[in-house]
Every structure is written in C-alpha cells, then in structure tokens.
C-alpha atoms as an extended CHARMM CRD file, in Angstrom:
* protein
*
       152  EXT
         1         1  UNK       CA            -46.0870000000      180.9570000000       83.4900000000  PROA      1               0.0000000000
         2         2  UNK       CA            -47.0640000000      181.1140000000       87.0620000000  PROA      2               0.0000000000
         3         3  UNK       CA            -48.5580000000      177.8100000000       87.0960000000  PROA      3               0.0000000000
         4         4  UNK       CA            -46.1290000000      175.9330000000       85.3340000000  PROA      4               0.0000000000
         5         5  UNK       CA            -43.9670000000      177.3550000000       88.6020000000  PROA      5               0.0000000000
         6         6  UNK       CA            -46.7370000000      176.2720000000       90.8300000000  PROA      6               0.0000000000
         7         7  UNK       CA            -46.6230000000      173.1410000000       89.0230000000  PROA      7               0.0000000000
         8         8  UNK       CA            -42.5680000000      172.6400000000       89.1680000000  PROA      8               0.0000000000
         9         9  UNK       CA            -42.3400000000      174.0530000000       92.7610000000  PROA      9               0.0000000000
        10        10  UNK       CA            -45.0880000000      171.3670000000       93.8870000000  PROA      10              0.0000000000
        11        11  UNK       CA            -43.5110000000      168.2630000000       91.9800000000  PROA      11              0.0000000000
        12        12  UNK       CA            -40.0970000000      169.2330000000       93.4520000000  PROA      12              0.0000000000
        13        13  UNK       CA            -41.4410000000      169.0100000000       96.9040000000  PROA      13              0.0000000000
        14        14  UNK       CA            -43.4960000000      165.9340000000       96.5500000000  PROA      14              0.0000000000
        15        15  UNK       CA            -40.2780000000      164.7920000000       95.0180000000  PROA      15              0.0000000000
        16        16  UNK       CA            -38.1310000000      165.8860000000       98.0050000000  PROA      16              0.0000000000
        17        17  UNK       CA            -40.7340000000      164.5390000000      100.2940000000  PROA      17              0.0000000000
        18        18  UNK       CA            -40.6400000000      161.3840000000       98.6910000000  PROA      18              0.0000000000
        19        19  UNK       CA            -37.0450000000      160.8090000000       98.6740000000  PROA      19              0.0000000000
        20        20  UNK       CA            -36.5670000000      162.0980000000      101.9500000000  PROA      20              0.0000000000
        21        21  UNK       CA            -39.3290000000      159.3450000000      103.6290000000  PROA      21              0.0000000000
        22        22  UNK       CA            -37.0210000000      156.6830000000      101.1730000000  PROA      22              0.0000000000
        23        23  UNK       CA            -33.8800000000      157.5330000000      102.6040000000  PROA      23              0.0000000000
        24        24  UNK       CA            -35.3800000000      157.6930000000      106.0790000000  PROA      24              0.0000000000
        25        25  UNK       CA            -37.0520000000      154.2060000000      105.7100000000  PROA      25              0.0000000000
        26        26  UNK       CA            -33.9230000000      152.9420000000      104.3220000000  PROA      26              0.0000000000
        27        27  UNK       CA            -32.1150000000      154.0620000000      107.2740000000  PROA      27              0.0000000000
        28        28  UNK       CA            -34.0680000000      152.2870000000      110.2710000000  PROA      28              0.0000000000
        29        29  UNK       CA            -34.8090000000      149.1010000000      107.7550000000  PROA      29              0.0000000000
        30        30  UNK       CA            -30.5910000000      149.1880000000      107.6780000000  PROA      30              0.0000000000
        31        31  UNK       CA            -30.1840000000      149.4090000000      111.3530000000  PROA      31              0.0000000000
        32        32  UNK       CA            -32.7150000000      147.0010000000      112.4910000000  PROA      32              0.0000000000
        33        33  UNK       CA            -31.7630000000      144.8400000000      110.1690000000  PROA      33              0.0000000000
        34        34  UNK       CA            -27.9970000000      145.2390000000      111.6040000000  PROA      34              0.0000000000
        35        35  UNK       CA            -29.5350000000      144.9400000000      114.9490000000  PROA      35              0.0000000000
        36        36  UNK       CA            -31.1980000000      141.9750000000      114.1940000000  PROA      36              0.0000000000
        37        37  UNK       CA            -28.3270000000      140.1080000000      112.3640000000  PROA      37              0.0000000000
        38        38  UNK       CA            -25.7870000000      140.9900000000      114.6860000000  PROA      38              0.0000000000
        39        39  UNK       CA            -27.3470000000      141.6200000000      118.4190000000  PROA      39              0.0000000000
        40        40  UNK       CA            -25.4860000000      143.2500000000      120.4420000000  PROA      40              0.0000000000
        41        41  UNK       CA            -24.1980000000      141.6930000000      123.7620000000  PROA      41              0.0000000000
        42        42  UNK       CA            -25.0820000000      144.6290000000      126.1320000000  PROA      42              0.0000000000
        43        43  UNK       CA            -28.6720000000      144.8540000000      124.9390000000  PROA      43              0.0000000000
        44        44  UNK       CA            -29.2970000000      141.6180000000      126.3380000000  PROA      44              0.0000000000
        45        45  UNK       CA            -29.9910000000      141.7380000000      130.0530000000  PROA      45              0.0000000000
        46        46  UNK       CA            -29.0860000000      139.0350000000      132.7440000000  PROA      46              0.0000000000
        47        47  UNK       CA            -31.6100000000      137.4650000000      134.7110000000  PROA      47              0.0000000000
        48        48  UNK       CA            -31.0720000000      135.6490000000      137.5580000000  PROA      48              0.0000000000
        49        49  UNK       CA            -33.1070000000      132.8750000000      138.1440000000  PROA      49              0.0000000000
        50        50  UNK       CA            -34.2260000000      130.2490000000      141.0840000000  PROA      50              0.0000000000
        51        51  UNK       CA            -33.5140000000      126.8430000000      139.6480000000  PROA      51              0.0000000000
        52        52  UNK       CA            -33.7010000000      124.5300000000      143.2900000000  PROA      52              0.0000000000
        53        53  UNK       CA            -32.1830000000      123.8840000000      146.8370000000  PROA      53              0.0000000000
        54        54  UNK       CA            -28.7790000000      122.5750000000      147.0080000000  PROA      54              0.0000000000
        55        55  UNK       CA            -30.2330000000      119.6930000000      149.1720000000  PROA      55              0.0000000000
        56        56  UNK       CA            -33.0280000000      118.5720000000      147.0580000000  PROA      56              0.0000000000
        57        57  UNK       CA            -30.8520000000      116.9550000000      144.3580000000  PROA      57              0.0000000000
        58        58  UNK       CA            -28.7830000000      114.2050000000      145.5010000000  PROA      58              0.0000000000
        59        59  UNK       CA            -25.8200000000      113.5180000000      143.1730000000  PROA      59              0.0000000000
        60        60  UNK       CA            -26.4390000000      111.8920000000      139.6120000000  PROA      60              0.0000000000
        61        61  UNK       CA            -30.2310000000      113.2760000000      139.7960000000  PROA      61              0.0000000000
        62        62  UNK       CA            -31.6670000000      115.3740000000      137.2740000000  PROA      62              0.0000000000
        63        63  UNK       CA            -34.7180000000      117.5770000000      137.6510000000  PROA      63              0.0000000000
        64        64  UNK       CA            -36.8140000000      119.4520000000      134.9370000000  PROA      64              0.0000000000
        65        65  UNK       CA            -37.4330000000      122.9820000000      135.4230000000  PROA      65              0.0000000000
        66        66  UNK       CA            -39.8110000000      125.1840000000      133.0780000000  PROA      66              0.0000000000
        67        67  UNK       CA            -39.8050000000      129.0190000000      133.2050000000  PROA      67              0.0000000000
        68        68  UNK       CA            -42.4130000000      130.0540000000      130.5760000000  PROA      68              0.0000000000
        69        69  UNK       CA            -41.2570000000      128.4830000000      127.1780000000  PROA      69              0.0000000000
        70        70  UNK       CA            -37.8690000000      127.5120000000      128.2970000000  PROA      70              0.0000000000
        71        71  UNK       CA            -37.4310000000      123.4750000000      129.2060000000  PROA      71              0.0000000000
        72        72  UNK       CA            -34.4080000000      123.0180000000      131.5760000000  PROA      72              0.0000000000
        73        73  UNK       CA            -32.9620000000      120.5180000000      133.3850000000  PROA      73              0.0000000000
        74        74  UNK       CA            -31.1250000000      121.2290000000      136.6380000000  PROA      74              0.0000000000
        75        75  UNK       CA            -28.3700000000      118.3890000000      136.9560000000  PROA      75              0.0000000000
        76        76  UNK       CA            -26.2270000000      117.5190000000      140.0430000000  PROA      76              0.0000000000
        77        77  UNK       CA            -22.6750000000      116.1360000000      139.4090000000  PROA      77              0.0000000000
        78        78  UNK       CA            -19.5290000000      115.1670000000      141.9230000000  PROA      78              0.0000000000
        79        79  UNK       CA            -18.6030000000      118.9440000000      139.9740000000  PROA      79              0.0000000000
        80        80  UNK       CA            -21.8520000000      120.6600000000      141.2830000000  PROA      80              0.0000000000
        81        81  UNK       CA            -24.4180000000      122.0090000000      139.8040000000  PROA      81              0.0000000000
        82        82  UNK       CA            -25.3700000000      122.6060000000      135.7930000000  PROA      82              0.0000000000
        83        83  UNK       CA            -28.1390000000      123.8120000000      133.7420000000  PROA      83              0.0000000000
        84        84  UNK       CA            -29.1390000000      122.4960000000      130.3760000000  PROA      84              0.0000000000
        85        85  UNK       CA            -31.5550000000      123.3790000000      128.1560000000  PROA      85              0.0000000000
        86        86  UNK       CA            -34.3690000000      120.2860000000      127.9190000000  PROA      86              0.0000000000
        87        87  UNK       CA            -34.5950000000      120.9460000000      123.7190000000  PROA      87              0.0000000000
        88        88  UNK       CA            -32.6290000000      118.4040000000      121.5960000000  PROA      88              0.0000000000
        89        89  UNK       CA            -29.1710000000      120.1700000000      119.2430000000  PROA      89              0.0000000000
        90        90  UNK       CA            -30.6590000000      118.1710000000      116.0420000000  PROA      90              0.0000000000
        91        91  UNK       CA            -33.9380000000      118.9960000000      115.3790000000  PROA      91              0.0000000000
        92        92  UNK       CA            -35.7090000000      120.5860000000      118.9600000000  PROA      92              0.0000000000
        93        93  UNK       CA            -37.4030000000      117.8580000000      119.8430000000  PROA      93              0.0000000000
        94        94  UNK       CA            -37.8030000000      117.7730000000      123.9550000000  PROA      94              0.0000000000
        95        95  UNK       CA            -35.4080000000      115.1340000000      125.4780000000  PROA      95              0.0000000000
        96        96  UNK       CA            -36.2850000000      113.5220000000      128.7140000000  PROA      96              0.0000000000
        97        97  UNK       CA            -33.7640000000      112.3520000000      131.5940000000  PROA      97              0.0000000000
        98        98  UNK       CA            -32.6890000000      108.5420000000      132.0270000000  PROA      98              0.0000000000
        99        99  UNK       CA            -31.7700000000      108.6750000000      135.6900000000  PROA      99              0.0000000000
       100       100  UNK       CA            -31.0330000000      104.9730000000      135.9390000000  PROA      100             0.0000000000
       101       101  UNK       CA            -28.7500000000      105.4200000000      132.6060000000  PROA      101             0.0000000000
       102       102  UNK       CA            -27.2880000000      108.8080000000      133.7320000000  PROA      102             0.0000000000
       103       103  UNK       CA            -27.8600000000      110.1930000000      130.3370000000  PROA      103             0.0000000000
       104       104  UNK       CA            -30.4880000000      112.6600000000      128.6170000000  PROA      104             0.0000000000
       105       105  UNK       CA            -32.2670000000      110.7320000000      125.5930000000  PROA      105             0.0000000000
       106       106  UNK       CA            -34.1330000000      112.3580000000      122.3460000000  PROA      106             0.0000000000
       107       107  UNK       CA            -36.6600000000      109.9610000000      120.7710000000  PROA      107             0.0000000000
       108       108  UNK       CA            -37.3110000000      111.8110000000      117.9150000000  PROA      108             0.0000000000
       109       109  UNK       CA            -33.8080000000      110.4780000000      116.1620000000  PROA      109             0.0000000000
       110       110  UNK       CA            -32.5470000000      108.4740000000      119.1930000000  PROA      110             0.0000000000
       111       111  UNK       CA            -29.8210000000      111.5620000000      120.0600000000  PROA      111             0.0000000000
       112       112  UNK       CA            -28.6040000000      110.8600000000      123.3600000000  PROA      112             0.0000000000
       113       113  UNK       CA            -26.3940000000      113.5350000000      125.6670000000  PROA      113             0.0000000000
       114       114  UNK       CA            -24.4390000000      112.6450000000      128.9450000000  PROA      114             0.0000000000
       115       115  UNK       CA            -25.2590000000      113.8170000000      132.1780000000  PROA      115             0.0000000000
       116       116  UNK       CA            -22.8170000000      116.6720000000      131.2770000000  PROA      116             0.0000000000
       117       117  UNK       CA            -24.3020000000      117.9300000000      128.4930000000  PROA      117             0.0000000000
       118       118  UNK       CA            -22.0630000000      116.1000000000      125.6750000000  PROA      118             0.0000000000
       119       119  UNK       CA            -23.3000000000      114.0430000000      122.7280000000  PROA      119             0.0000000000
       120       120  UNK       CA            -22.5290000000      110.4510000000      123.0260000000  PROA      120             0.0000000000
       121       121  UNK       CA            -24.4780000000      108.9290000000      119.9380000000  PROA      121             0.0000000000
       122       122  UNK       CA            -27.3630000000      110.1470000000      117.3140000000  PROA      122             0.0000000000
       123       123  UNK       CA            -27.3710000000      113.2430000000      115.2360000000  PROA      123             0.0000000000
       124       124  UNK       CA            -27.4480000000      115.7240000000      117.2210000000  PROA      124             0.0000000000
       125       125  UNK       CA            -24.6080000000      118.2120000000      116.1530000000  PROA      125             0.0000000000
       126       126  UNK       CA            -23.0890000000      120.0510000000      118.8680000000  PROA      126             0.0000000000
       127       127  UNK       CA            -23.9860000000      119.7040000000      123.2490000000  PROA      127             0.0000000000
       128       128  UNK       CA            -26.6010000000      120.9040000000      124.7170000000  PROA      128             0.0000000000
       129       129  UNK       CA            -26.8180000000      124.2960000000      125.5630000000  PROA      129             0.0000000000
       130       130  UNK       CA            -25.7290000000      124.7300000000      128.8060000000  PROA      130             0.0000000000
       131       131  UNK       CA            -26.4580000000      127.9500000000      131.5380000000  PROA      131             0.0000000000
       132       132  UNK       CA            -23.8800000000      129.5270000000      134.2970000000  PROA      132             0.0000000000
       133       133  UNK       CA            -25.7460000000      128.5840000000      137.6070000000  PROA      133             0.0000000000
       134       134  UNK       CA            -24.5150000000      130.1280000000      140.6850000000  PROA      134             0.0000000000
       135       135  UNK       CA            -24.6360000000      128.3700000000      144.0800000000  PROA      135             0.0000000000
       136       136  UNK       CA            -25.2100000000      131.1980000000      147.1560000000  PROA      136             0.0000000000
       137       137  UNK       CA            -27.2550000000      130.4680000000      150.4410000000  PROA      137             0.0000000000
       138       138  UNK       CA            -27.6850000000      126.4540000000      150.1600000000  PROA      138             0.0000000000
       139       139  UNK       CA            -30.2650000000      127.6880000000      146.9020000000  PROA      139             0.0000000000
       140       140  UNK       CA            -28.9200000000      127.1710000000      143.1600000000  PROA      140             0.0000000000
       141       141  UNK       CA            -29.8490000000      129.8520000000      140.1950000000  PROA      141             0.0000000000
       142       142  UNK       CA            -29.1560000000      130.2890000000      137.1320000000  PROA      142             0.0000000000
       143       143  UNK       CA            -28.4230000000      132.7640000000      134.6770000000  PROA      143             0.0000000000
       144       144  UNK       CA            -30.4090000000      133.5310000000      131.6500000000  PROA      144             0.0000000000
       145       145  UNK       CA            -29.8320000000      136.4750000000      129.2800000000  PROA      145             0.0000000000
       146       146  UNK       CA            -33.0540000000      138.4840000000      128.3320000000  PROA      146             0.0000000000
       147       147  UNK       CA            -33.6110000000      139.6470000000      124.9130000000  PROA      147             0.0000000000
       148       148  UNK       CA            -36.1870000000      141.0220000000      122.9770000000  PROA      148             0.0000000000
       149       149  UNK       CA            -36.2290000000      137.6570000000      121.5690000000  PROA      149             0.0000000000
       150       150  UNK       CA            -37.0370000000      136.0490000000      125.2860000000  PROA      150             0.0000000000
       151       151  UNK       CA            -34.6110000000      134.1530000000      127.2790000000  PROA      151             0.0000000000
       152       152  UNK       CA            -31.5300000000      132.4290000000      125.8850000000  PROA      152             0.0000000000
C-alpha cells in the first residue's frame, strides 16, 4: 500500500510540476507576445543623431545619409530642414533623389514623392516616413527612436 502512495505522491508532483512549468510558459509567451504586438512607447529610447551642417545644403538639395541599415535623406526646404527615410511606402524598394526635378523617384513601380515627403503619382500608399530633426549650433540632427527592433 506504501507504494501505490509512493506511486500517487510521485505522479501528483510530476503532475504539479508539469502544470506549473505550463502555466509559467504560458505566462511570458502571453506577455511577450503583448509586448511584441503592442510596444510600448517608453521602451523605445531617443537617439539623437548628426545628420549635416546647416551650410552644406543649399535650398532644394537633397543629401543621402546612411546610419547602419537605415537609408535617409536629409532635405533642405524655404521651411528648413527634414528627414525622410530613403525606402519606398509600396513595396521598400530604395528611391533615389531627382535634384533637377525636386522630387524623390522609386523605379521599382515608378512611385514618385515630393521634396516634402508626399506622394504625387505611383502606388505607393501613404508619404514617406519622415524624422523630427532639430537645428542647434549651425549642425542639423535628427531624431530616431531605438528599439529592440533597431531604429525607427
């Protein structure tokens, strides 16, 4: 009778143990999964970033930038300064700048963007995305937020 005691004690832990690693696993897959579904805005740091001088870009010039993986162009308007992102809204293909059109132009599906950022004919879907730049001692940065995903 002892054993079958023995026996019942043991399969009720490896039971308990079982369930307990479940519901434990369950647990972090839920909240990562949260996490990753719904990032939070305060996880992601801000990172300031040197983009140019203020008098290397005449007005209406464009100029790529690359940090890493991340294709930018730093534009100068009459309005100042902007950062886009260099990767087409359609399909993220790399555009390239027209400076004697004033407009950015995707040859994969012929999507082409203003010098502000805007879609003006093509398939791309929405602008491109565009980065707060900050203008402070005659240099120009931007602002990129840092995730565990990289930059964005």
């Amino acid at each position: 009778m002892s054993e079958e005691k023995k026996e019942n004690r043991r399969q009720f832990l490896t039971k308990g143990l079982m369930g307990g690693g479940l519901f434990a696993s369950a647990v972090l897959l839920l909240k990562h999964g949260f996490d990753f579904i719904f990032p939070s805005e305060a996880e992601a740091k801000k990172r300031k970033l040197l983009v140019g001088k203020v008098d290397e870009l005449k007005i209406g010039e464009a100029v790529e930038v690359t940090y890493g993986e991340n294709d930018l162009f730093l534009v100068r308007s009459d309005d100042g300064f902007k950062v886009f992102s260099a990767i087409c809204t359609h399909l993220g293909c790399k555009i390239k700048w027209e400076g004697y059109r004033n407009r950015f132009y995707c040859a994969c599906h012929k999507g082409i963007f203003s010098a502000n950022g805007e879609v003006i004919s093509g398939p791309p879907p929405r602008p491109l995305d565009e980065f707060e730049v900050e203008v402070e001692d005659n240099l120009v940065y931007m602002w990129m937020k840092e995730s565990n995903r990289g930059l964005s």
